[in-house]
Each structure stands twice: as C-alpha cells, then as structure tokens.
C-alpha positions in Angstrom: 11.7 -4.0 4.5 11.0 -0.8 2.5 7.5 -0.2 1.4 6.9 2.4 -1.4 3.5 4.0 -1.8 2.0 5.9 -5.2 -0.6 8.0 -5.5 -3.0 6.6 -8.2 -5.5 8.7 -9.9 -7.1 11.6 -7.6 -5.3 10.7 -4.7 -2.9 13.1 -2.9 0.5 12.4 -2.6 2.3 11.6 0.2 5.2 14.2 1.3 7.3 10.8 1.7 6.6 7.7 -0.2 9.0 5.5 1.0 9.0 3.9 4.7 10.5 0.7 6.7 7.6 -1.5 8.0 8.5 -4.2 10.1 7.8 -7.9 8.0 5.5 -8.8 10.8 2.8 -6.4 10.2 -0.9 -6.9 8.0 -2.0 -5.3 4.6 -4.5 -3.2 7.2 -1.6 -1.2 8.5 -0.6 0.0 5.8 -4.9 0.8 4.8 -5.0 2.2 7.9 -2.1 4.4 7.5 -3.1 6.1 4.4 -6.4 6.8 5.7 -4.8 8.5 8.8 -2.3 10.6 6.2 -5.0 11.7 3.7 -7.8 11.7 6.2 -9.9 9.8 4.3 -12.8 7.0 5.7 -11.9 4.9 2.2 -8.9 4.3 0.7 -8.1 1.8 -1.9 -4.7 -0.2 -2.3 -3.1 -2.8 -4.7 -0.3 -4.4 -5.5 0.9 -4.4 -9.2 -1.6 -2.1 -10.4 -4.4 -4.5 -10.1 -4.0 -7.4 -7.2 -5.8 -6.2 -3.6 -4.9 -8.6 -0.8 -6.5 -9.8 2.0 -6.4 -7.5 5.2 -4.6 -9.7 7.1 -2.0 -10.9 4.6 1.8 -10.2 5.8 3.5 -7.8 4.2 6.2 -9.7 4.7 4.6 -12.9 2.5 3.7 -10.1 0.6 7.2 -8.5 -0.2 8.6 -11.9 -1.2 5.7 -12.1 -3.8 5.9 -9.3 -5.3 8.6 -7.1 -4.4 10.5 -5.1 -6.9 14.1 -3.8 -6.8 13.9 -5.1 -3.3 10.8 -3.0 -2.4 7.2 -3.7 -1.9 5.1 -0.7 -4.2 1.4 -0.4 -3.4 -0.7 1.9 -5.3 -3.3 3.7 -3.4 -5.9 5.6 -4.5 -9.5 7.0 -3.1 -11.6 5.8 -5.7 -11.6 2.0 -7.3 -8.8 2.1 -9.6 -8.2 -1.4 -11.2 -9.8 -5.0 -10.4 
C-alpha cells in the first residue's frame, strides 16, 4: 500500500513523500520513521488533518479507513497541529 506523508506547519519536508509500507506494519513505524528522517525526539501525526491513532493500529485497518485515491496521507508535524 502507498503511504503519502505532508509536512504540516514548521515541519521539514521530506525529499520523497511517497513510500510502500507493507499492510502488516503499526502507526509507530511510520512515528518512528519520521523521527529518524527529521531527527526529531517528537513528532506529531494524523490522519485527515485532525484524527491521531493508536500506536499500534495497522496501517493496513488504517488505509481501508481512510485512504484516499488509493493512498493513506498522514500529516506530520513537530508541534501539535490539530486535535
């Protein structure tokens, strides 16, 4: 499944937004791979501007929720931005 990810407020962008991420994996990877890429202790994440889910949610669950055009966009950010 493709996962898109934009930068919300301050936040950096990401030199490529757009990745394949296997069904299977948690919410937390994707956390854990934006605080990798921007090097960043906190990062903040949501799903259509406003919903954060749980850190062990599927993103596979996830993507049949609330997918769009066939793709799952989370907003990141490293400040609160919504909710």
């Amino acid at each position: 499944m493709v996962v898109v990810l934009r930068a919300t407020g301050d936040a950096p962008i990401l030199k490529q937004s757009k990745f394949k991420v296997p069904k299977a994996e948690r919410f937390a990877f994707v956390l854990d791979f934006l605080r990798r890429h921007l090097k960043r202790d906190s990062v903040f994440a949501y799903l259509q501007q406003s919903f954060v889910p749980r850190l062990d949610e599927r993103l596979g669950a996830l993507h049949a929720l609330f997918a769009t055009d066939n793709k799952l966009v989370i907003n990141y950010s490293t400040t609160p931005a919504w909710g």
